[in-house]
C-alpha positions as CSV (number, residue, x, y, z in Angstrom):
1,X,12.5,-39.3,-13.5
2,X,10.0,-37.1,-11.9
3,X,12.6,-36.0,-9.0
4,X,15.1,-34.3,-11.9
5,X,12.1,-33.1,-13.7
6,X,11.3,-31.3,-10.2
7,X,14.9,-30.5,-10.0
8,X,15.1,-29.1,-13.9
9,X,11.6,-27.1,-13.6
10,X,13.1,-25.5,-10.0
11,X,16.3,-24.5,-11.8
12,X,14.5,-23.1,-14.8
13,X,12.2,-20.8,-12.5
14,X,15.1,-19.4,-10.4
15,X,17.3,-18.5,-13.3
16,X,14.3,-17.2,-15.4
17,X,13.8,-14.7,-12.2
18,X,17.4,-13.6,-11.7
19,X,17.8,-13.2,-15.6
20,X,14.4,-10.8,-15.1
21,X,15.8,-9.2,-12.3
22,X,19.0,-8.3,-14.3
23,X,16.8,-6.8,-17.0
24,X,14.9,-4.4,-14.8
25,X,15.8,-0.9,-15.0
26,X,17.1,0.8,-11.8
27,X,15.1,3.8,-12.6
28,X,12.8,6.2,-14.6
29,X,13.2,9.2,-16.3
30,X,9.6,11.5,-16.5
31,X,9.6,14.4,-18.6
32,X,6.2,16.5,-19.2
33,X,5.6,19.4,-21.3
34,X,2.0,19.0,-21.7
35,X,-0.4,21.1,-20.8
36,X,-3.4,18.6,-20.9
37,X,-4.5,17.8,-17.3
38,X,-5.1,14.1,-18.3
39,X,-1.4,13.5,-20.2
40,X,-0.1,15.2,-16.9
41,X,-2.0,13.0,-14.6
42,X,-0.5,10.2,-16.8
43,X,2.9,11.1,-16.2
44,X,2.5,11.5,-12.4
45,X,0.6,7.9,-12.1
46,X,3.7,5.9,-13.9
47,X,6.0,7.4,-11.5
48,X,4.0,6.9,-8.4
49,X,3.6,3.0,-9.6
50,X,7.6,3.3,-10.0
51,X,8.6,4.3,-7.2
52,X,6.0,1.8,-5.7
53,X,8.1,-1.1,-7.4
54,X,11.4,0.5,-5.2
55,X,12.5,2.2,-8.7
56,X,14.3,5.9,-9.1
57,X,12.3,8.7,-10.7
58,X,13.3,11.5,-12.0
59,X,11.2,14.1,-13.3
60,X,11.7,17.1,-15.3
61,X,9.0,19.8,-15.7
62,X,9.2,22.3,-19.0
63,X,6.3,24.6,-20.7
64,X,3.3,24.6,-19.6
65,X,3.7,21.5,-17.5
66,X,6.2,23.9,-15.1
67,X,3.5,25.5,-13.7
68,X,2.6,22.3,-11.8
69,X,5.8,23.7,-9.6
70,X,4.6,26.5,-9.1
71,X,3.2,27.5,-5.5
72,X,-0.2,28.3,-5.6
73,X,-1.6,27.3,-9.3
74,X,-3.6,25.3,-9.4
75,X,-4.7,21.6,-11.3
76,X,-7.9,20.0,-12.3
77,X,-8.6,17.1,-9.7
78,X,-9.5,14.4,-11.9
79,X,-11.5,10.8,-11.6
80,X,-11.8,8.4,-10.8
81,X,-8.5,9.4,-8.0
82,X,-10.3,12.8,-7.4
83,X,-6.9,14.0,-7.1
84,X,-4.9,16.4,-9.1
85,X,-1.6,16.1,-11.4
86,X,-0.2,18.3,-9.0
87,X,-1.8,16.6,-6.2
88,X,0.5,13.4,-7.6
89,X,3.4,15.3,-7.7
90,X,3.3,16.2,-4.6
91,X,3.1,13.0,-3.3
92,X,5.9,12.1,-5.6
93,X,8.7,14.8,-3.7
94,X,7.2,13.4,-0.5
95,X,8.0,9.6,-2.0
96,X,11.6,10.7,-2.9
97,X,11.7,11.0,-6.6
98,X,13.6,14.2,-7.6
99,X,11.3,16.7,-9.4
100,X,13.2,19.8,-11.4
101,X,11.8,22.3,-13.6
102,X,13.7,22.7,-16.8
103,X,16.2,25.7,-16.9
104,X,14.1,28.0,-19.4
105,X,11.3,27.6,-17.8
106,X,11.7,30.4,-15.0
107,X,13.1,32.9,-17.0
108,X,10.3,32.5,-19.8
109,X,7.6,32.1,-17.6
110,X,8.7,36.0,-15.9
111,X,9.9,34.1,-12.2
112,X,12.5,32.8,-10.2
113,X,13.1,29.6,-8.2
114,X,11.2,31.1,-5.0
115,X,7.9,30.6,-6.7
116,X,8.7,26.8,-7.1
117,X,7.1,24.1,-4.2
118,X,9.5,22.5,-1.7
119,X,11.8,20.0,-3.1
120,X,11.4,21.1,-6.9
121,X,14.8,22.7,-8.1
122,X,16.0,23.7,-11.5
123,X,17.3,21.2,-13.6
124,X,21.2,21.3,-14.6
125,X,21.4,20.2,-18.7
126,X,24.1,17.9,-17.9
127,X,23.0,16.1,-14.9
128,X,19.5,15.2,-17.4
129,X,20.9,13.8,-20.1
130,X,23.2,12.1,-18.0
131,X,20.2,10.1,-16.6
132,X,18.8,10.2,-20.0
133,X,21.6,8.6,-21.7
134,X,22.0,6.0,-19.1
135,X,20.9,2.7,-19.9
136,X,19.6,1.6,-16.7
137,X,17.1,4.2,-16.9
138,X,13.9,3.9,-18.9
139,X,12.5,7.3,-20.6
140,X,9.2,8.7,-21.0
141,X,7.9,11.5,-22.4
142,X,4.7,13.4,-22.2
């Protein structure tokens, strides 16, 4: 009795992980248009703890969080990391998730993609909601 209870508890606990395994997304999808340092910060710590589970992360930058791209402005460091949102980012392009800035934010903002940091591009509509629409992505929005 106790050797197929074993045996049933041990089968239980395998399928249970492969079923949650199934269930787990293959990526994220970030998008930020806040301006508030802290809802920014937010946005960049999820993704850093994504692509920390071996996850996909997309980001996409528009209004006043596209200046985070942008070489030389600057962020608020913040606690208790006493690092930045940009800061985060950063690390993020140097992690591998793909960072883009949305495609009105240049033109609105009076500049072009040479003002943007390394590895920050300008997002193509139909390659986002592509990702967006796609069900083994999770979306969040800030």
């Amino acid at each position: 009795m106790k050797k197929g209870l074993l045996v049933l508890l041990s089968s239980l606990v395998l399928s249970t992980a492969a079923v949650a395994n199934e269930n787990s997304a293959k990526g994220l999808n970030v998008l930020v248009t806040a301006k508030e340092p802290q809802t920014q910060m937010m946005a960049m710590v999820l993704s850093t703890m994504a692509l920390k589970q071996n996850k996909e992360v997309n980001v996409t930058l528009c209004s006043d969080a596209g200046d985070l791209a942008v070489k030389g402005m600057e962020s608020p460091t913040l606690k208790p990391q006493d690092k930045s949102p940009k800061m985060l980012l950063e690390g993020l392009i140097k992690q591998g998730a793909k960072v883009q800035v949305c495609p009105l934010y240049l033109p609105n903002a009076s500049k072009d993609a040479s003002v943007l940091l390394e590895g920050i591009t300008v997002a193509k509509p139909a390659e986002v909601v592509a990702k967006l629409l796609d069900k083994d992505y999770q979306n969040i929005s800030y």
